[in-house]
C-alpha positions in Angstrom: 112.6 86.1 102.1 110.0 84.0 100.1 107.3 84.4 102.8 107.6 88.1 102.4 107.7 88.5 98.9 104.6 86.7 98.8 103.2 89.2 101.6 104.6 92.2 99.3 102.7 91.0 96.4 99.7 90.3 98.4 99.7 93.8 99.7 100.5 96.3 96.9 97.3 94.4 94.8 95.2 94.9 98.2 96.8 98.2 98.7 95.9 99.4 95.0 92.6 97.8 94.6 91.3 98.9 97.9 92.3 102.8 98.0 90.4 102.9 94.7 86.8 101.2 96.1 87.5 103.9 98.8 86.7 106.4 96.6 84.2 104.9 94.9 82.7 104.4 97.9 83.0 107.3 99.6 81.0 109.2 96.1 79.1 106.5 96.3 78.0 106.6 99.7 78.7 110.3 100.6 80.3 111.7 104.0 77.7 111.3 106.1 76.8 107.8 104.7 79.9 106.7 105.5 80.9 108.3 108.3 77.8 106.3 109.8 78.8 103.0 108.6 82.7 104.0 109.8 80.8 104.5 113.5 78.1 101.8 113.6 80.5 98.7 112.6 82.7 100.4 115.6 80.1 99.7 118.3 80.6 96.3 117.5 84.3 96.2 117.3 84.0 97.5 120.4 82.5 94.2 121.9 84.4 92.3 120.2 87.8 93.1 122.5 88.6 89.8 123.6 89.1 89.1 119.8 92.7 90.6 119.5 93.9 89.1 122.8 92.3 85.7 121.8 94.6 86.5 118.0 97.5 86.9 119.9 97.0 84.4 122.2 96.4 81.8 119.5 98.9 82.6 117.3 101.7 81.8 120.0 100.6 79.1 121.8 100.2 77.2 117.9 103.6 78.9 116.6 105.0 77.3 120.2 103.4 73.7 120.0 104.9 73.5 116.2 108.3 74.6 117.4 108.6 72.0 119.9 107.8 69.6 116.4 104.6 67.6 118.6 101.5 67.2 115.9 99.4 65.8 118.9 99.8 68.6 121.1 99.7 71.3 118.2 96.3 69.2 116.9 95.0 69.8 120.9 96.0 73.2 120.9 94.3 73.9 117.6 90.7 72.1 118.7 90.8 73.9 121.8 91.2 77.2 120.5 88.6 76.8 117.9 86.5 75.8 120.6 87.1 79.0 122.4 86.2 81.0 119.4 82.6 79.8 118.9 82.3 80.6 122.4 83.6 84.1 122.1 81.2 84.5 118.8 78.1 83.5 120.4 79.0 85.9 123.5 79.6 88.7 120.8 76.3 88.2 119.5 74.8 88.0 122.8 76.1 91.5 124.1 75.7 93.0 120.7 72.1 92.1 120.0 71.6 93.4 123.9 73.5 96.3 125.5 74.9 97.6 121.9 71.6 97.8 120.3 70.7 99.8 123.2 74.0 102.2 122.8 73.0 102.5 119.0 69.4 103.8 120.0 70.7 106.3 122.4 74.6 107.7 122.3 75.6 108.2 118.8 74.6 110.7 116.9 73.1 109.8 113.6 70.2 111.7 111.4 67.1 110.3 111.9 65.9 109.6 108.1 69.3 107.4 108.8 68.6 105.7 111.6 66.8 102.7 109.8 69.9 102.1 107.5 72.1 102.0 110.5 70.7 99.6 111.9 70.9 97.3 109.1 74.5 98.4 108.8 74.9 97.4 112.7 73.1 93.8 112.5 75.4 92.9 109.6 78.1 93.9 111.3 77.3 91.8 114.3 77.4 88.5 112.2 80.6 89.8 110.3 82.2 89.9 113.5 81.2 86.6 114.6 82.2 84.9 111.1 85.8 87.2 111.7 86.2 85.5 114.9 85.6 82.3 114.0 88.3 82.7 111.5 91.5 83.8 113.7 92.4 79.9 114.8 93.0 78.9 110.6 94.8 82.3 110.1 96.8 81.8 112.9 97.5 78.3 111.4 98.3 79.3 108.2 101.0 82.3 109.6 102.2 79.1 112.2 103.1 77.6 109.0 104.5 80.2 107.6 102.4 79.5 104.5 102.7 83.6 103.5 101.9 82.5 99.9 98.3 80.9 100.5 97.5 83.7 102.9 98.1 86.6 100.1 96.2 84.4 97.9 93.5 84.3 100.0 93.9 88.5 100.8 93.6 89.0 97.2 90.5 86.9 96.7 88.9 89.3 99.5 89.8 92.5 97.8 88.9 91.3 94.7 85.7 90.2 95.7 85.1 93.7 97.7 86.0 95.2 94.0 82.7 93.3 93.1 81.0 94.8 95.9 81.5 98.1 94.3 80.3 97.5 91.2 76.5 95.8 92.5 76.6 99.0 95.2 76.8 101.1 91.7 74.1 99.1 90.2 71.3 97.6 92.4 68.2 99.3 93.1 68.4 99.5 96.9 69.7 101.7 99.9 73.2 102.0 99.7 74.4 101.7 102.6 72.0 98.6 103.7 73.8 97.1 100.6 76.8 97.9 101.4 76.9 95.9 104.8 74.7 93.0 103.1 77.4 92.9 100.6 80.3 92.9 102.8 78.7 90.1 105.0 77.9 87.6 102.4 82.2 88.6 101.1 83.0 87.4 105.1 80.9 84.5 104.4 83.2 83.1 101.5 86.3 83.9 102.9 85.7 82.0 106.0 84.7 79.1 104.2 87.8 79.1 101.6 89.9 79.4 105.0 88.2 76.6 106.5 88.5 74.6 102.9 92.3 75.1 102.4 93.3 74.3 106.1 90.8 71.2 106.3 93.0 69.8 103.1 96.6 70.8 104.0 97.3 71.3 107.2 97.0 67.9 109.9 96.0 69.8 112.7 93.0 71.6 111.5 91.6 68.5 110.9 90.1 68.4 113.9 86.5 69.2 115.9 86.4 71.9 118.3 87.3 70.1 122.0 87.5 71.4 125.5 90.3 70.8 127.0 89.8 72.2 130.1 93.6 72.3 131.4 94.5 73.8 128.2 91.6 76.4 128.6 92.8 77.9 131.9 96.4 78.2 130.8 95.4 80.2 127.6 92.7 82.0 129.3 95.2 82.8 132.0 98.1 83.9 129.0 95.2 86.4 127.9 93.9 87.6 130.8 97.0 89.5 130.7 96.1 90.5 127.0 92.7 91.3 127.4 93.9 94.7 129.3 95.8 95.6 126.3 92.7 94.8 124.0 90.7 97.0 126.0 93.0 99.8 125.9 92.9 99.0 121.9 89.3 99.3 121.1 89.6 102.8 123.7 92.0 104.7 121.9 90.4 103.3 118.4 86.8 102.8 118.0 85.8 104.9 121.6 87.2 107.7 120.0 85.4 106.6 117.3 82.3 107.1 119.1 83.7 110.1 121.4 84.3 112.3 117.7 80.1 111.1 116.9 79.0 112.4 119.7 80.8 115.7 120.0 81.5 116.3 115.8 78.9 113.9 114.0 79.2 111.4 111.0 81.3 113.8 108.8 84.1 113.7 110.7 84.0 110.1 111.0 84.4 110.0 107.9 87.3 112.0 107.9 89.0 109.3 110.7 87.7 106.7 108.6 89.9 107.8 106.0 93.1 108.6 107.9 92.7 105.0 109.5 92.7 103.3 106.3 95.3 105.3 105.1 97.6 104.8 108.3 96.8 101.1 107.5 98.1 101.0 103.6 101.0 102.0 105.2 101.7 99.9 108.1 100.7 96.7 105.1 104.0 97.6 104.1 106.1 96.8 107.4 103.8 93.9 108.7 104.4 92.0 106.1 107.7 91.6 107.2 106.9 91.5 110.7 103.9 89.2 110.3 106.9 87.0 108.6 109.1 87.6 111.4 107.1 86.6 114.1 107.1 83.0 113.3 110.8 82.8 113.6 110.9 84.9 116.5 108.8 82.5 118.9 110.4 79.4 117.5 114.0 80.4 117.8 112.9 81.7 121.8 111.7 78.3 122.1 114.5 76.5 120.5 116.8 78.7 123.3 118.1 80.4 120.5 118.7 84.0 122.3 121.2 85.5 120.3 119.5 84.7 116.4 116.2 85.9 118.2 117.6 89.5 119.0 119.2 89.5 115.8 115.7 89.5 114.5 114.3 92.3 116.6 116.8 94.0 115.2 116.4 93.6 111.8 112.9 93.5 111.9 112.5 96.7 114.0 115.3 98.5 111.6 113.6 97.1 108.0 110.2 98.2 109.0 111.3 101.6 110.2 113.4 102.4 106.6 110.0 101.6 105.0 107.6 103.0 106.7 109.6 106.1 106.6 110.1 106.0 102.6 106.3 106.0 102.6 105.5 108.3 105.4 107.1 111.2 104.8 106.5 112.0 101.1 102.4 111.8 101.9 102.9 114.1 105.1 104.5 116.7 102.8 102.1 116.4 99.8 99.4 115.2 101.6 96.9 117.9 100.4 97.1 117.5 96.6 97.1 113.5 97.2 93.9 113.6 99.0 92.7 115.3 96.4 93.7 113.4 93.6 92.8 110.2 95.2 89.1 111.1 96.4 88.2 114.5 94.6 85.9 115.7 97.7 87.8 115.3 100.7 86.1 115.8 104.1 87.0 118.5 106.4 90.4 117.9 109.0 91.3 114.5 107.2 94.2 116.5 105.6 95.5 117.1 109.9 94.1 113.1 110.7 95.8 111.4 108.2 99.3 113.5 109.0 99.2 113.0 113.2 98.8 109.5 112.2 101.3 108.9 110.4 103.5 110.2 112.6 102.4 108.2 115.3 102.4 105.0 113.0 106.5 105.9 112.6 106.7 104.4 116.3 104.6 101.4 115.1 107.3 98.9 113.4 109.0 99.1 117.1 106.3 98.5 118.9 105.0 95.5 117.0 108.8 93.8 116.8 108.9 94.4 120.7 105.0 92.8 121.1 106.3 90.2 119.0 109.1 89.4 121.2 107.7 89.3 124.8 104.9 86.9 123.1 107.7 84.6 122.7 108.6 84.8 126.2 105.3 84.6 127.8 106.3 86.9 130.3 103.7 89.7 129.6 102.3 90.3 132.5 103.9 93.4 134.3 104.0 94.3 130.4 100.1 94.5 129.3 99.3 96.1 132.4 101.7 98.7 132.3 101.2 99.5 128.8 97.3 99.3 129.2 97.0 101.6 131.8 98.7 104.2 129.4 97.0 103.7 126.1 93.6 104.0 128.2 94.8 106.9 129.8 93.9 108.6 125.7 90.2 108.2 125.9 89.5 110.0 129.3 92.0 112.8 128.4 90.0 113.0 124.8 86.8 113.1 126.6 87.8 115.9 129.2 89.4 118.2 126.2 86.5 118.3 124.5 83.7 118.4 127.2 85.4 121.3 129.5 87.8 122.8 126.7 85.8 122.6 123.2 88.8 121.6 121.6 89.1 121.0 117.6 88.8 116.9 116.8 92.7 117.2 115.7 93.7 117.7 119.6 92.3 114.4 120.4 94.4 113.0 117.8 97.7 114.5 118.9 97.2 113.2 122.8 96.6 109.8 120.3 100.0 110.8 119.1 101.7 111.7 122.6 100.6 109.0 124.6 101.9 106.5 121.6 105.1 108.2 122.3 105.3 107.5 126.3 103.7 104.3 126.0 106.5 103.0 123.6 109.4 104.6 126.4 107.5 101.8 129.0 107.5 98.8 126.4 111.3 98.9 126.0 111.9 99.5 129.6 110.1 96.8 130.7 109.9 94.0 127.7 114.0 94.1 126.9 115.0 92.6 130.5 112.2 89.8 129.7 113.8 88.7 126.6 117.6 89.0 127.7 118.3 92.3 125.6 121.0 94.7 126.8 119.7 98.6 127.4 123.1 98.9 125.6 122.8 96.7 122.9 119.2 98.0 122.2 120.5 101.3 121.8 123.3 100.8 119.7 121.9 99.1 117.5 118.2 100.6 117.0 117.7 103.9 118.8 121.2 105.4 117.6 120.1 105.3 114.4 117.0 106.9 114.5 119.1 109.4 116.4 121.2 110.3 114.1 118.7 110.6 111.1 115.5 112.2 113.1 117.4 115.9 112.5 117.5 115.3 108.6 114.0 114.1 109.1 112.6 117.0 110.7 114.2 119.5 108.2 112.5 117.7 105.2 109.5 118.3 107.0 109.6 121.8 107.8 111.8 123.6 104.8 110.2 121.2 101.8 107.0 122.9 101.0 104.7 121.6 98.2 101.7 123.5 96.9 97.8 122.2 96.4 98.1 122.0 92.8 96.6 118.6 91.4 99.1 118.6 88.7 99.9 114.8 88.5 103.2 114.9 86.9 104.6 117.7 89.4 103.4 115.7 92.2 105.2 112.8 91.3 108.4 114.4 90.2 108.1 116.4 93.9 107.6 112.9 95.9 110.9 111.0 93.4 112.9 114.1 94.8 111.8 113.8 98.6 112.4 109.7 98.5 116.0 110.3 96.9 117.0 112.6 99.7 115.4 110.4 102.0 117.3 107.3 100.9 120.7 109.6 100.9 120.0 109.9 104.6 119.0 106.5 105.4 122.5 105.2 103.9 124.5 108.0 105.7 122.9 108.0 108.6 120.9 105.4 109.5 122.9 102.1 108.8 126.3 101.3 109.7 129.4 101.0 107.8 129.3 97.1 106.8 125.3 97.5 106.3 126.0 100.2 103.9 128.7 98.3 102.0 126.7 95.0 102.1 124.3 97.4 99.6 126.8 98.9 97.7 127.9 95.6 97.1 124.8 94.3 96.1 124.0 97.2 93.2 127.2 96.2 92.2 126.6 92.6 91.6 123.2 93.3 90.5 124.8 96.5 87.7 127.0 93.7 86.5 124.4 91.0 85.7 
């Protein structure tokens, strides 16, 4: 509970703080300005792949070593993974400085009085990605730890700092958008190194030099082998289409998706932070054989993020085109259509990462990444046909985004609940019943509540208070269960009489 009140804190500062530089940046910068930068740091991201396997994989297999309580392995396990990291940063810079510079030069589509600044934009990016990488062993320490409080410490430095970057872009005499990436490099820069400072003090097993352990090397490099499929199939359906909507659309609507990204990813702050709490528990109660207080916690932790995300959701789909508004002024053509498909999809998304969570712990994800790979890459090629042979608007490749999520999630729980000893039965019962009973009351908010484009403040906000009370009706009537309703009835009570 005290790990994720720290995460809560940590997020609604980052949360407030960072949709305000958007708009400041997007004046700043303009659409097309940004829409390039949104694009360009994507090639890179793009190379980068093995970096979320990699996450993953290092996250577990520290998480594991410290739940089996053994400070030398976890300090091998640590030195090994670093070690692994610089490797994969130097390979990054490699590829990017060679086959992605030529990709820059001659697929996307950016204005040639432009081109100069993008390239600055794309170099900076290529040494933000390597500092990022080098990173991911310490975070992964710190959320092995479960030090939550140090980690939303650190989050809000970063925003705070990127605050700063808004005001120099606002102020120095130079390019804007070269500033911008300079900026945000040199902001990468000091984050790594207060990472590196706080984990070299008080955490043991970062106090170590990067070692290869060659043993060690094979059986994590054989854990994300597996991983690596589903990494690809992330950086397809996410910076590919990136680069699919340049090449067909231009930088505008890049910035559009720019924009409906970070919003889908203000609101999916909200339920990581419990499930980025979770997680922790999750592996170490797997390891500890603790089966039944492990499903307990897929539970929960599926159920909590859902009721959240929802809260959040469903207000901004219905009053979606006055908040744009409000919150950037100029808003670029189809974000209003991105940022809802999105958030539909991202309902699916406290689910799927409880489930990813789970068969982690196992380490039985073989049959899993490839089955759910070979899905979520199945969205790029479909995108690519629709709009070469059909001419299809950009929204269409966002709702086959949206369908595939849907399948894709169908395969995770048919194959990743017999890994992790979780009944078809029990799953249902307790999770999918739920959202069974509720997804009718959902879907008639959506369709009969209509709100108008007015910017009037005041009316927005008494319109969203309205939609979140008849939301919460249905959550307690028909979402949770008898002795979770009464547990909360009991609480107000205890809570009205203090």
């Amino acid at each position: 509970m005290r790990n994720t009140l720290f995460l809560y804190i940590r997020m609604i500062f980052v949360m407030s703080v960072s949709l305000y530089t958007s708009r400041v940046i997007l004046r700043t910068l303009g659409f097309e300005d940004y829409g390039i930068y949104d694009v360009v740091a994507g090639v890179i991201t793009m190379l980068s792949f093995v970096t979320a396997s990699l996450g993953g994989a290092s996250s577990r297999f520290i998480t594991y070593s410290l739940g089996k309580d053994n400070v030398k392995e976890s300090k091998t396990v640590f030195a090994t993974i670093l070690y692994i990291h610089i490797v994969l940063a130097i390979f990054v810079f490699i590829i990017g400085e060679t086959i992605g510079l030529w990709f820059v030069y001659n697929k996307l589509v950016i204005p040639i009085e432009r081109f100069e600044a993008s390239l600055y934009v794309y170099h900076c990016s290529i040494f933000t990605t390597m500092i990022h990488i080098i990173s991911i062993p310490y975070n992964s320490l710190i959320i092995a730890y479960e030090r939550m409080n140090i980690f939303a410490y650190i989050s809000i430095i970063e925003v705070i700092l990127k605050l700063v970057v808004v005001f120099f872009l606002l102020v120095l005499p130079f390019d804007r958008l070269e500033t911008y990436a300079i900026l945000l490099l040199i902001v990468q820069i000091l984050i790594r190194m207060i990472y590196s400072i706080y984990c070299n003090k008080n955490l043991v097993i970062s106090k170590v030099k990067p070692k290869k352990d060659v043993g060690l090397i094979k059986n994590m490099l054989s854990y994300t082998s597996w991983t690596l499929a589903s990494g690809i199939a992330y950086v397809g359906y996410t910076q590919g289409l990136n680069i699919l909507l340049n090449m067909f659309f231009g930088p505008v609507v890049n910035a559009a998706r720019g924009i409906s990204v970070q919003v889908q990813n203000a609101i999916f702050s909200f339920t990581s932070n419990i499930q980025t709490a979770m997680r922790p528990q999750i592996i170490k109660n797997f390891a500890a054989g603790n089966i039944g207080e492990m499903h307990k916690l897929v539970v929960m932790s599926s159920n909590l993020g859902f009721i959240l995300i929802l809260l959040l959701t469903i207000p901004i789909i219905i009053c979606i085109n006055p908040i744009l508004t409000i919150w950037l002024e100029k808003v670029p053509k189809h974000t209003a259509n991105f940022v809802i498909i999105m958030l539909l999809s991202g309902l699916i998304e406290p689910y799927k990462v409880t489930l990813l969570n789970a068969i982690h712990a196992t380490g039985k994800i073989r049959k899993f990444q490839i089955s759910e790979s070979i899905f979520l890459l199945l969205i790029l090629p479909i995108s690519y046909i629709s709009l070469k042979c059909y001419n299809v608007s950009p929204e269409y490749v966002f709702l086959i985004y949206l369908i595939i999520q849907f399948i894709t999630q169908i395969v995770r729980v048919i194959i990743i609940l017999p890994e992790m000893d979780m009944s078809f039965g029990y799953y249902f019962k307790k999770i999918l019943l739920p959202l069974l009973k509720i997804s009718p009351c959902i879907v008639s908010i959506l369709y009969f509540i209509k709100v108008s484009n007015s910017t009037d403040f005041l009316g927005l906000l008494i319109y969203i208070i309205g939609i979140e009370v008849l939301l919460i009706f249905a959550i307690l009537f028909l979402y949770l269960n008898n002795n979770e309703r009464r547990m909360i009835f009991d609480k107000m009570k205890n809570f009205s009489r203090k």
